[in-house]
Steps between C-alpha positions, in 0.01 A plus 500: 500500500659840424580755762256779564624829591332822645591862477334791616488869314417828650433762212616856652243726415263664712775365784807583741833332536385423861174300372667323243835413739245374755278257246910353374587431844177340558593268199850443639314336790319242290710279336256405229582809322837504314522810366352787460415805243431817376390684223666754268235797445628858553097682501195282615336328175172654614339750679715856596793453344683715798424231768779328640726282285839339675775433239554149511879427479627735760227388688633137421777600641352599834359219560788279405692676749171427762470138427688174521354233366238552230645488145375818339422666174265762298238323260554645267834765427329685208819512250397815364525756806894368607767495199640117568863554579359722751220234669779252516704661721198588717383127470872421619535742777208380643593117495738614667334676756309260538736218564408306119121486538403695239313381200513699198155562333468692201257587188446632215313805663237743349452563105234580279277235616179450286235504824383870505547468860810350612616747233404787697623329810856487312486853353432666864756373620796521249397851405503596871842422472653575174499115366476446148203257413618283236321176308480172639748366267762735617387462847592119498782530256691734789360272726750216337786733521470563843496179606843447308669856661376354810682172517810638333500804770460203782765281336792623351806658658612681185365786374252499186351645233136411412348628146158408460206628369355669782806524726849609412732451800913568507695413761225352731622367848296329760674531854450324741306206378208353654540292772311216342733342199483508207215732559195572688144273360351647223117545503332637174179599459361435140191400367579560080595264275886680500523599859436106556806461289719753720337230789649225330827641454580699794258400819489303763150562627235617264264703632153500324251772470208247500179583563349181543664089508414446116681852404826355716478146283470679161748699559733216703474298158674816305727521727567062472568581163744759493708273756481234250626721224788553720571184641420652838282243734234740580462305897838739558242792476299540818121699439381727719188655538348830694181389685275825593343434866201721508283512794463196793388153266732251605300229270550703198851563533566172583365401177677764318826362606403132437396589118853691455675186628319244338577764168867438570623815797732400726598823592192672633522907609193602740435863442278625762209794440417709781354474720573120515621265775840486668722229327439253768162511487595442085694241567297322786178498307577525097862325487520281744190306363635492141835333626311223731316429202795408272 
């Protein structure tokens, strides 16, 4: 039987560094979560756009500093509001920090998504601070890029040059290097037919924007195919999911996470909506129940 595992995400807006600090030391205290998250969104998506809004890698690296065992991450880095030689060394200096728990998850990031309104939800944002909204195809095709700067910035002692399409670096150094060698896990999120390529090539946990079990096996089986194209064994590839808890229905969540897992998750993320429960009251009476049941 494969291995569950549970992480927990706090999104930081409408929030304080003290609330969030206090539900991550919470989940340090309940060893059913591995890991936890945030999210990378520098204006709320809706609503005022001047409420509150906590930058998530220096925040990352707050809470690194404030915890000791969780491994720890942001799903997702949007690759389009950090130029990559420059999110590597921030991914690096907080593995370091952190004592080599971080896990490095990154996207593609806003473009000029079809859906009137996620486009809006993009354009607020980016405008609000000066980021050039580009087309999905050169959204993912940086995407690819980064992921290559990344790894080189993490691995090699020499200096390099890198001359790509989207990037042009000369003379890139990484120093110091993560703690974790070669390099810190790679989680990409990706739903498109090429971003599920970059999975293939680059990740070692796949994070899926699935909105229900069937969307998560459709786009699994894209995903089994690139791997074969490569020659990559696509079981290497853990896939995570984001599970929304809304409100106080333990039986409903409890079959939301058993249709994920029977759709192939193993790496489940609980994202909490407030007002909800404290985690052990999640874990007691939504997680628990799924794991005796295995």
């Amino acid at each position: 039987m494969t291995a569950l595992r549970f992480g927990v995400k706090t999104s930081q807006t409408g929030v304080t560094y003290e609330e969030i600090l206090r539900v991550w030391r919470e989940a340090e205290e309940l060893p059913v979560f591995e890991d936890a998250w945030l999210w990378d969104h520098m204006v709320p998506l809706r609503g005022d756009i001047r409420g509150a809004a906590l930058e998530a890698w220096t925040l990352l690296a707050a809470l690194a500093a404030q915890t000791r065992r969780l491994r720890l991450g942001v799903i997702v880095t949007s690759n389009r509001l950090r130029p990559p030689g420059l999110l590597a060394k921030m991914a690096a200096t907080v593995d370091q920090i952190s004592g080599g728990r971080l896990i490095f998850g990154i996207g593609a990031g806003g473009s000029l998504v079809a859906d009137p309104a996620g486009r809006e939800m993009v354009r607020r944002e980016f405008e609000a601070y000066g980021i050039d909204l580009v087309t999905p195809g050169e959204a993912v095709g940086a995407l690819a890029e980064a992921c290559v700067i990344a790894k080189r910035m993490w691995t090699e002692t020499e200096q390099f040059d890198f001359d790509g399409r989207y990037y042009r670096l000369k003379g890139a150094v990484g120093e110091p290097k993560p703690v974790q060698r070669p390099h810190p896990p790679i989680m990409i999120g990706a739903g498109g037919d090429r971003a599920l390529r970059i999975v293939a090539e680059h990740a070692d946990i796949w994070n899926c924007p699935a909105w229900t079990p069937d969307d998560l096996r459709a786009k699994g089986r894209i995903l089994d195919g690139h791997c074969a194209a490569i020659g990559r064994d696509p079981a290497t590839i853990v896939r995570s999911v984001q599970l929304l808890l809304r409100g106080h229905d333990a039986a409903s969540a409890q079959q939301q996470l058993r249709d994920y897992i029977e759709a192939g998750a193993t790496h489940l993320v609980i994202a909490p909506v407030p007002p909800a429960p404290p985690l052990a009251q999640i874990v007691d009476e939504i997680i628990t129940p799924v794991l005796a049941s295995r």
